[in-house]
C-alpha positions in Angstrom: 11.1 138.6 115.8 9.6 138.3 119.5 11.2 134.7 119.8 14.3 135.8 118.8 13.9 138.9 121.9 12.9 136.6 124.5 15.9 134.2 123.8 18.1 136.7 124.0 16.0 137.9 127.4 16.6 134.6 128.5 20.4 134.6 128.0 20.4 137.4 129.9 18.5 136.1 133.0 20.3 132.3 133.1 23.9 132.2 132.3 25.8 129.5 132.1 28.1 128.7 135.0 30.7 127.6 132.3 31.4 131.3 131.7 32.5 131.4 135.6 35.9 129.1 134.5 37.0 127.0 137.6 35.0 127.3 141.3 35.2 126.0 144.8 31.8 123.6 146.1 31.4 121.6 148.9 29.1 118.7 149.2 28.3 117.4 152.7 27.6 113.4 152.7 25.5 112.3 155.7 22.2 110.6 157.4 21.4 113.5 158.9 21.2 111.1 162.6 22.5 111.6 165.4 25.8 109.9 166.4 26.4 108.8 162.2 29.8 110.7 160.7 28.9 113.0 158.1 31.6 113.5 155.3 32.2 117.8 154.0 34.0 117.4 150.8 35.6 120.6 149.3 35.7 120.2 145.9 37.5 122.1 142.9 36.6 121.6 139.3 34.8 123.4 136.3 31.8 123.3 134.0 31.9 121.9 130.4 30.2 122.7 127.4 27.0 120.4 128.3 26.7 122.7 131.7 28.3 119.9 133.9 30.1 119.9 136.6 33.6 118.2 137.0 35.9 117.8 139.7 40.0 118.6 139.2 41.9 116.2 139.9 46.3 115.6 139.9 48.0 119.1 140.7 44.7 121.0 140.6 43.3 119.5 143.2 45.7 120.9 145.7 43.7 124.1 145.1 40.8 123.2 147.7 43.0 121.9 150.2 44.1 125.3 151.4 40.5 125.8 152.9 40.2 125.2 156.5 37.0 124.0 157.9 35.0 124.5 160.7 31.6 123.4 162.0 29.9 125.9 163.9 27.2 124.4 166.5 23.8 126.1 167.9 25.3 127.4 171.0 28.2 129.0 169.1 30.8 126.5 169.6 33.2 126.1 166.4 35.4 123.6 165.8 38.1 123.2 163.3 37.9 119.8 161.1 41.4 117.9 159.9 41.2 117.9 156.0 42.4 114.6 154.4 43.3 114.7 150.7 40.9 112.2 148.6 41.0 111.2 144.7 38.5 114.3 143.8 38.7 116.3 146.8 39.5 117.2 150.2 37.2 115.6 152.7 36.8 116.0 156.5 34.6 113.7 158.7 32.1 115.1 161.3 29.8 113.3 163.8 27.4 115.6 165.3 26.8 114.8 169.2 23.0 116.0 169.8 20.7 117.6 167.5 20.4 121.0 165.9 21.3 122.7 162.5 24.9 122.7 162.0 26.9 125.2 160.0 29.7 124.1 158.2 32.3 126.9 157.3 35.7 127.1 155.3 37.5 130.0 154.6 40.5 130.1 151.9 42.7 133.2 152.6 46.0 132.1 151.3 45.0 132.6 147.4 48.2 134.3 144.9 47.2 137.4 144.1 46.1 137.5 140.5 48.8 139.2 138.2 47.5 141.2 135.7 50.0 143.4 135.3 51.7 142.7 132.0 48.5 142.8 130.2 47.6 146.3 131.5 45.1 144.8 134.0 44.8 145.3 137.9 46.5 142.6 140.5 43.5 141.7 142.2 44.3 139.1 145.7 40.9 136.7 146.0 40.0 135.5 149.2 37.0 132.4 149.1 34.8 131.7 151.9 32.1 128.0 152.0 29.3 127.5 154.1 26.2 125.3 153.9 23.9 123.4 156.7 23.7 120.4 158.1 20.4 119.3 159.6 20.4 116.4 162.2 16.9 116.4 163.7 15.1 119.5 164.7 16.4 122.6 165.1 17.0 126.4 164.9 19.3 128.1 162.1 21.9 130.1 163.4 20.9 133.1 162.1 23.7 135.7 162.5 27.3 135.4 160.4 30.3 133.8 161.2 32.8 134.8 158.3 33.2 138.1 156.1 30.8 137.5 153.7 27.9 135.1 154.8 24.7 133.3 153.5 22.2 131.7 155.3 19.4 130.4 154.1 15.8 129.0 155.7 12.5 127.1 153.5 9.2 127.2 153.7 6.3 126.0 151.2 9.0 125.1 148.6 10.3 128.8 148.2 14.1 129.4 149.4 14.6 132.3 151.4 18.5 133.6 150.8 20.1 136.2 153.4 23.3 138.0 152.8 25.5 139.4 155.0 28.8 141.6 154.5 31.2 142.5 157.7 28.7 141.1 160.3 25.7 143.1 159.2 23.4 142.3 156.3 23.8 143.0 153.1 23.2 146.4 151.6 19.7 146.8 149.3 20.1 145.5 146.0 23.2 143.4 146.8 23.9 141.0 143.8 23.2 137.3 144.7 23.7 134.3 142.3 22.2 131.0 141.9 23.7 128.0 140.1 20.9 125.5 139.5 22.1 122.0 139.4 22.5 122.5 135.8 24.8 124.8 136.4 22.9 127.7 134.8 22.7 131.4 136.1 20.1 133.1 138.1 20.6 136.6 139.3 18.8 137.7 142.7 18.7 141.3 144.4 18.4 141.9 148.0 15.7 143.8 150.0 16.1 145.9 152.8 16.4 143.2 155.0 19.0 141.6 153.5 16.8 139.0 152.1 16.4 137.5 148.4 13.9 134.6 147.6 14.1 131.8 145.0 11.6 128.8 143.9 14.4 125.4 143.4 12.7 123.8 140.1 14.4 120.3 140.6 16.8 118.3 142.8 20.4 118.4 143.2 23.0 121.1 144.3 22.6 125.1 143.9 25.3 127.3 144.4 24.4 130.8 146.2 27.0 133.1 145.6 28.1 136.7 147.0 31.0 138.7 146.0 32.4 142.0 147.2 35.2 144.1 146.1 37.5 145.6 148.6 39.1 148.7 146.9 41.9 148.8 149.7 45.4 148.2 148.0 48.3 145.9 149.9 51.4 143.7 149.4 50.9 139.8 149.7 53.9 137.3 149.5 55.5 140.3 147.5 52.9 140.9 145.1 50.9 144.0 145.2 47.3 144.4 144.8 44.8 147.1 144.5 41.9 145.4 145.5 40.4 142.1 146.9 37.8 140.0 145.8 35.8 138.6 148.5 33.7 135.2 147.2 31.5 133.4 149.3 30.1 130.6 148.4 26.9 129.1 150.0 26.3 125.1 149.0 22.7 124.3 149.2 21.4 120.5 148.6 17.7 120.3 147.3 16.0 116.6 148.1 13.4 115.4 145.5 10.5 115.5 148.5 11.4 119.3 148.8 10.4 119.8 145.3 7.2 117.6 145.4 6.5 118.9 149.1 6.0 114.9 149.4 
């Protein structure tokens, strides 16, 4: 009787991402040295039954092509990056000129609003936001936000500190934050009253740090009303082997 409760406490506390349907990722591919192009892939895909990820290809893939990019440098310069459509995604190329922590940004506003109006359902209009960090040599964070809904996140000792922000200010106490491990299951995280949530990575690969907000204001887009929109950010962390083993 108490293995069967903690199972089911355990399908409580890690979900699989599969339940999530499709999602927006980007994976950055770089040296992290000065003067060497680093490659931001946005990528669109889904989860299958073994909790692995896949990227869309064909007709599907036009999806992540309506992001547009940005890299955002320590002294608050942004600039936009040309997207160039790829067999699995849509992949820009960046080569940083001096050192510092880069943020790389993308912002999808251009979404169809969601039709749920023959089923009884509300039309909801989603708008998805990316961001991650790109390290090349040493290096401060920027640590304010440069979209809607932002994440930024810092290490130290292996633990991950996660901070939210909503509308230029951080996020309220108790804001909902989720992590995808790199098995793609489900770990709920709730903010303190600095905006802050923490997490321990348990193996290498990619986690996904994600913050939604619903907007209850109600509007007409391409002809379709709505009565609310769905903010998404999605914050693309990559997790090195030697960050687990502190090696």
């Amino acid at each position: 009787m108490k293995l069967a409760v903690f199972r089911i406490i355990l399908l409580f506390i890690f979900m699989p991402f599969a339940g999530n349907a499709s999602a927006y990722w980007m994976e950055i591919k770089g040296s992290g040295k000065l003067n060497e192009t680093a490659y931001i892939q946005v990528c669109y895909g889904n989860i299958d039954e073994f909790s692995i990820r896949h990227r869309d290809t064909g007709t599907e893939l036009t999806r992540a092509g309506d992001f547009e990019v940005f890299v955002l440098d320590e002294s608050g310069n942004k600039i936009a990056l040309p997207m160039i459509k790829k067999a699995d995604c849509w992949e820009a190329a960046f080569t940083p000129p001096h050192t510092g922590i880069y943020r790389i940004l993308g912002i999808n506003d251009t979404h169809p609003v969601v039709d749920r109006s023959k089923t009884g359902g509300k039309n909801i209009r989603p708008i998805d936001y990316l961001c991650a960090a790109y390290q090349v040599g040493n290096g401060n964070i920027i640590s304010t936000p440069a979209q809607l809904l932002d994440i930024i996140t810092t290490s130290k000792n292996g633990l991950i500190t996660v901070k939210a922000f909503k509308d230029d200010r951080i996020a309220e106490p108790k804001t909902s934050l989720r992590v995808f491990n790199p098995e793609n299951w489900e770990k709920e995280l709730l903010t303190n009253e600095q905006g802050e949530a923490f997490f321990k990575p348990t193996m290498p690969g990619l986690y996904v740090i994600r913050e939604d907000w619903e907007d209850p204001s109600p509007g007409n887009y391409n002809g379709v009303a709505y009565s609310a929109i769905r903010h998404r950010c999605n914050y693309c962390l990559q997790i090195s082997a030697s960050e687990i083993t502190g090696k």
